[in-house]
C-alpha positions as a Markdown table, in Angstrom:
| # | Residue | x | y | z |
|---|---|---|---|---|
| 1 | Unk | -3.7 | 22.2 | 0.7 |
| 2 | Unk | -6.2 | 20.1 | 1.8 |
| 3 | Unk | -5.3 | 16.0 | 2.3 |
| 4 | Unk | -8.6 | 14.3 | 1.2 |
| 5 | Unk | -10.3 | 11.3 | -0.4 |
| 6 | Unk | -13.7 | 12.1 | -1.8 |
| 7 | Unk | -15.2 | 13.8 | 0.4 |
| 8 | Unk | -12.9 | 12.7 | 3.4 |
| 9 | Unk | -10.6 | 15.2 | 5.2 |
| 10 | Unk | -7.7 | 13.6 | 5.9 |
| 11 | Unk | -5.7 | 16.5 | 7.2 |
| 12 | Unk | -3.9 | 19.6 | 5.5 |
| 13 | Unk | -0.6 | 20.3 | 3.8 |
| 14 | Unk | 0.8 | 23.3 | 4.7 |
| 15 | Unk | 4.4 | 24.6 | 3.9 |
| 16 | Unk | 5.6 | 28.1 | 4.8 |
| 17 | Unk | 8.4 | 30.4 | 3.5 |
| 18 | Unk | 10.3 | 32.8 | 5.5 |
| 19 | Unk | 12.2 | 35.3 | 5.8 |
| 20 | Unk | 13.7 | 35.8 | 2.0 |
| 21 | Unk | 12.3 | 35.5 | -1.0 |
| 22 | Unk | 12.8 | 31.8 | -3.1 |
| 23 | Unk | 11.0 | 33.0 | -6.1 |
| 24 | Unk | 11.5 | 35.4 | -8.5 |
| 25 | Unk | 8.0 | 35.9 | -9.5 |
| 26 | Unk | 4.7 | 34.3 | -9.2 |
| 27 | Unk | 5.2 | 32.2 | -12.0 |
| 28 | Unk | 7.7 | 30.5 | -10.7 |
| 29 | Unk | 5.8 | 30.1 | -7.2 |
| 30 | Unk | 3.0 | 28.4 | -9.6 |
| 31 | Unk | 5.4 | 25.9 | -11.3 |
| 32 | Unk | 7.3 | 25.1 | -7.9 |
| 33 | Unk | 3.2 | 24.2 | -6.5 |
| 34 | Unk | 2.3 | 22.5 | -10.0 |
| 35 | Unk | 5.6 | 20.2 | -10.3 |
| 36 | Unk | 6.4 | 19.4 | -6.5 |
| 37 | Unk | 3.3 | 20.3 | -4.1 |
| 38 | Unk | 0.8 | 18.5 | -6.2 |
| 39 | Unk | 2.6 | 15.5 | -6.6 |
| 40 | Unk | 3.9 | 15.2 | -3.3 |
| 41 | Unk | 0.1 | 15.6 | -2.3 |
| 42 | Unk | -0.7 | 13.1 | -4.3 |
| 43 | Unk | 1.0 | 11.0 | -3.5 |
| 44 | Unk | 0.5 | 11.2 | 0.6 |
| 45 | Unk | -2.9 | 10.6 | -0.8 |
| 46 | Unk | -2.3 | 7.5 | -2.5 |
| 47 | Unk | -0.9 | 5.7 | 0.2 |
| 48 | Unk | -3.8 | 6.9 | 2.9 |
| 49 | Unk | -5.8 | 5.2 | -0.1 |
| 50 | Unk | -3.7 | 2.5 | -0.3 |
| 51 | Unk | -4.2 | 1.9 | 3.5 |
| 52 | Unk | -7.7 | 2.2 | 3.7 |
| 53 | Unk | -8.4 | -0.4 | 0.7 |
| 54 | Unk | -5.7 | -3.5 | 3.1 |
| 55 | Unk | -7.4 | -2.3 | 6.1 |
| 56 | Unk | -11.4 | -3.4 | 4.4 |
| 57 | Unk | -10.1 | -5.9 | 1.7 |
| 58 | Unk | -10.2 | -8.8 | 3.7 |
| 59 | Unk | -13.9 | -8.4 | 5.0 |
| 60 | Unk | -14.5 | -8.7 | 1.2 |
| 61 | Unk | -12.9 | -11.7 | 0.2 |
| 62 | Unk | -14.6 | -15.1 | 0.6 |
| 63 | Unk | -13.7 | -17.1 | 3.6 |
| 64 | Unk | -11.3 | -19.2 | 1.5 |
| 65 | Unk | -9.4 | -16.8 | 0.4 |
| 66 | Unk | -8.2 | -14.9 | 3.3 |
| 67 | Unk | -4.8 | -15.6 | 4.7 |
């Protein structure tokens, strides 16, 4: 899965199974992606987000207000 904000690769997500099966059908793959993958995706995105907005905020603010 790719790690991105608009239209900014941030890197990729990858997770690999081996060696035995750890679903018993596709659904379940799908539901396993949908419930965990996504969010923890997400989420990884969130804080790059979240990084990215304290790195620039300051340049924003009026010179009073920065610490």
């Amino acid at each position: 899965m790719r790690l991105a904000i608009e239209s900014e690769t941030l890197g990729f997500l990858n997770i690999e199974f081996h060696n035995r099966e750890f679903f018993p059908d596709e659904i379940a793959l799908k539901d396993f992606v949908e419930n965990e993958l996504i969010a923890f995706k997400c989420l990884l995105e969130y804080q790059f987000l979240k990084r990215k907005f304290f790195a620039t905020v300051n340049s924003h603010l009026p010179k009073g207000a920065q610490p």
